[in-house]
N, C-alpha and C positions, 0 to 999 in steps of 0.2 A: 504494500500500500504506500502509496508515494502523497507528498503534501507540496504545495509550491510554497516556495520561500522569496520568492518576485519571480517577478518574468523571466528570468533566466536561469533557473537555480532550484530543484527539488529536495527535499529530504525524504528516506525511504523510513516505513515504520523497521528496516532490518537494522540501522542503525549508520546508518553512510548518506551523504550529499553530495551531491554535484553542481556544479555551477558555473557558467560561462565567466571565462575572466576576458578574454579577448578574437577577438579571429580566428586565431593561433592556437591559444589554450584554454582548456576546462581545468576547472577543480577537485578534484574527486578526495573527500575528507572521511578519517573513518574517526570520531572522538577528537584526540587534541593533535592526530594524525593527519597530512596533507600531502598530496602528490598531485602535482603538475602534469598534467595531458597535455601531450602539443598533438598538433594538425592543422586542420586546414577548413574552412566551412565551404559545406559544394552544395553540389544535386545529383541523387545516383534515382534511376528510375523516376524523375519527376518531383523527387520531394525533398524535402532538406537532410541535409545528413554532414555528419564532422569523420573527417579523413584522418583518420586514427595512425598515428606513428606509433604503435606495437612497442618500440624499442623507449619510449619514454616511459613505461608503467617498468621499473627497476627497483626502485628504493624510495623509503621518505623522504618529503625534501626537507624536513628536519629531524633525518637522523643522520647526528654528524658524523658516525663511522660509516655512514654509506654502505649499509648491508643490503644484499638483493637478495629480492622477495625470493621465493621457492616458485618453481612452476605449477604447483598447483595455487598458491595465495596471487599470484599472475593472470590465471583464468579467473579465479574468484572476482578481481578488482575488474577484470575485463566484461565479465558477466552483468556484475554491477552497475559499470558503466551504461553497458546497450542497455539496458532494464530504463533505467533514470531518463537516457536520451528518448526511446523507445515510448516513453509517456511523455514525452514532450512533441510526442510526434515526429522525432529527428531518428533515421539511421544514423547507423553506424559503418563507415567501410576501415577496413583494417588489411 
C-alpha cells in the first residue's frame, strides 16, 4: 500500500520511499537509510518511465565504508523501486 508524500515522492506501508530528486535521480530511502538512483526520464511504450542505471543501486550513500549490498538486498531495492514508480504510473527500464 503506497501513500503520496507530494507529487513526486510515495511512501510504501513496507516501510521505504521514493522520490524524484531530479531528471537524473530518484531517492529511494529505507529508515535513516538513503541511496541515490541515477537515470534518465523517457517514454518506453507511450508512457512515462525513469531509465534505471542498475549499477547505481550499490551501497548507502551514507555508509561511509561503502559496503555493497548482497544480490539478493539488490533485487529487493530494485523490486521496491518498480513497485513505488509503478503506482505512480511510471515504468521502469533497467
Amino acid at each position: 500500500m503506497f501513500e503520496w508524500l507530494n507529487k513526486q515522492g510515495v511512501r510504501s506501508s513496507e516501510g521505504f520511499e521514493v522520490q524524484c530528486i531530479s531528471r537524473y535521480e530518484m531517492e529511494y530511502r529505507e529508515g535513516n537509510n538513503v541511496l541515490t538512483l541515477e537515470g534518465d526520464i523517457g517514454k518506453s511504450g507511450g508512457k512515462a518511465c525513469f531509465i534505471l542505471d542498475k549499477s547505481s543501486i550499490d551501497y548507502w550513500d551514507n555508509d561511509i565504508m561503502k559496503r555493497d549490498f548482497s544480490d539478493e538486498k539488490k533485487q529487493k531495492i530494485l523490486g521496491n523501486f518498480i513497485l513505488a514508480l509503478n503506482f505512480q504510473n511510471v515504468n521502469v527500464v533497467y
